[in-house]
N, C-alpha and C positions, 0 to 999 in steps of 0.2 A: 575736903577738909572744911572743916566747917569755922563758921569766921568766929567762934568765941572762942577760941583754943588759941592759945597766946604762943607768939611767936618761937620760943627756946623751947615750946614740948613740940613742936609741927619739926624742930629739927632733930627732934630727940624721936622723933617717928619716922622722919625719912632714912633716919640713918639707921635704925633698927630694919624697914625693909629692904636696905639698900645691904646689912649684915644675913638678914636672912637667905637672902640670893643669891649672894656670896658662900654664903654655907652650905649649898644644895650638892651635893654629887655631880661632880662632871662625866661627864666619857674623856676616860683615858685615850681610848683609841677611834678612829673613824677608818671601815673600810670596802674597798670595793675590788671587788673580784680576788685577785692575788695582791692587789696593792694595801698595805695597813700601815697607816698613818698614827705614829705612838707620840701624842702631844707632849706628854710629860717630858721625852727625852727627845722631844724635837728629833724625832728622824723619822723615815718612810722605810718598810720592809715589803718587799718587792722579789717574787719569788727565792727569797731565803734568804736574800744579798741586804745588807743594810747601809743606806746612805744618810751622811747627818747631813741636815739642811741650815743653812744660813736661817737668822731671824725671817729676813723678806722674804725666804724662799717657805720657809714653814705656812707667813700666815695666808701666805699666795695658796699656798696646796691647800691648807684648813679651808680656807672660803671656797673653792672652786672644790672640792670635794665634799662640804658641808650640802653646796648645791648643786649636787652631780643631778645630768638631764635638762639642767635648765642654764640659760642662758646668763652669762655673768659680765656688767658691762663695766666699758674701762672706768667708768667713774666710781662704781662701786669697788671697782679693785681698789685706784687709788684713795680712796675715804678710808677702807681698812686697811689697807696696808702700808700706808707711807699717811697717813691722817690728814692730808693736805694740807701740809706745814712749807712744803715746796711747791716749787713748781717741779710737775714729773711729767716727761714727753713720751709721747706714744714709744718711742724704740728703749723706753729704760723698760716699760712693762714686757714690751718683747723679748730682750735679753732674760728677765726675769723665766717668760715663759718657753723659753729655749733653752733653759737651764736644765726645768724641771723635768724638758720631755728627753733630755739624755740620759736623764737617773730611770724617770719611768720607762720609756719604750725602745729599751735593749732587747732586737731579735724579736720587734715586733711590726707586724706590716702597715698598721696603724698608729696614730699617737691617741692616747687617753686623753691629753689635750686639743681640741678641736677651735681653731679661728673660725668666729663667726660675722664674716663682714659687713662693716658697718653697725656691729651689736656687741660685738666682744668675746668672749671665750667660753667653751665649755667643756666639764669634763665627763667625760662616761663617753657611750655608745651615741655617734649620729643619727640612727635611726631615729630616735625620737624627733628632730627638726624636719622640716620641708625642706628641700633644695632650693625656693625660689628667694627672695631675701630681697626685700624692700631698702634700698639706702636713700 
């Protein structure tokens, strides 16, 4: 921004980019394998069965399935999902992720949810990680 542009049109510009990004198409849905995740109506469909999710339980899945394959750590959970407005202990995020893997992994030998010790959580296929894990 340049400094001769006076203060009331810089906000009259931020708020215009801050509308146009807001106006952009979302994705309704995010999915992987048999699991689809439908934001609009906050729920997970999961081989044909459909579970509504609590707020925390939605934006826990949305993050962790936005970065399926990669590693998601607890501070980043807590920034998006509870904004660090609390204090929130490691066993509330565990609850949290103990939730989601009884709706996901029904009759499955795996969890799509993966603890990754000392790093945090991920979800999709382990293959992708190393076995050895630095803490």
């Amino acid at each position: 921004i340049e400094d001769s542009i006076k203060l009331d049109e810089t906000a009259v510009m931020i708020k215009s980019c801050i509308d146009e990004i807001n106006n952009q198409p979302k994705e309704r849905y995010l999915q992987f394998d048999e699991i689809l995740l439908d934001k609009k109506n906050r729920e997970i469909i999961c081989k044909g069965i459909k579970f509504l999710l609590t707020k925390k339980e939605f934006f826990l899945i949305e993050l962790l399935m936005s970065n399926k394959g990669r590693v998601t750590s607890r501070e980043t959970i807590i920034d998006y999902v509870w904004d660090r407005r609390k204090f929130i202990s490691q066993n509330t995020i565990e609850v949290y992720i103990c939730k989601l893997r009884k709706k996901l992994d029904q009759n499955k030998k795996e969890s799509l949810i993966s603890t990754i010790p000392c790093l945090g959580y991920q979800f999709g296929k382990l293959e992708t990680l190393q076995n050895n894990y630095i803490c």
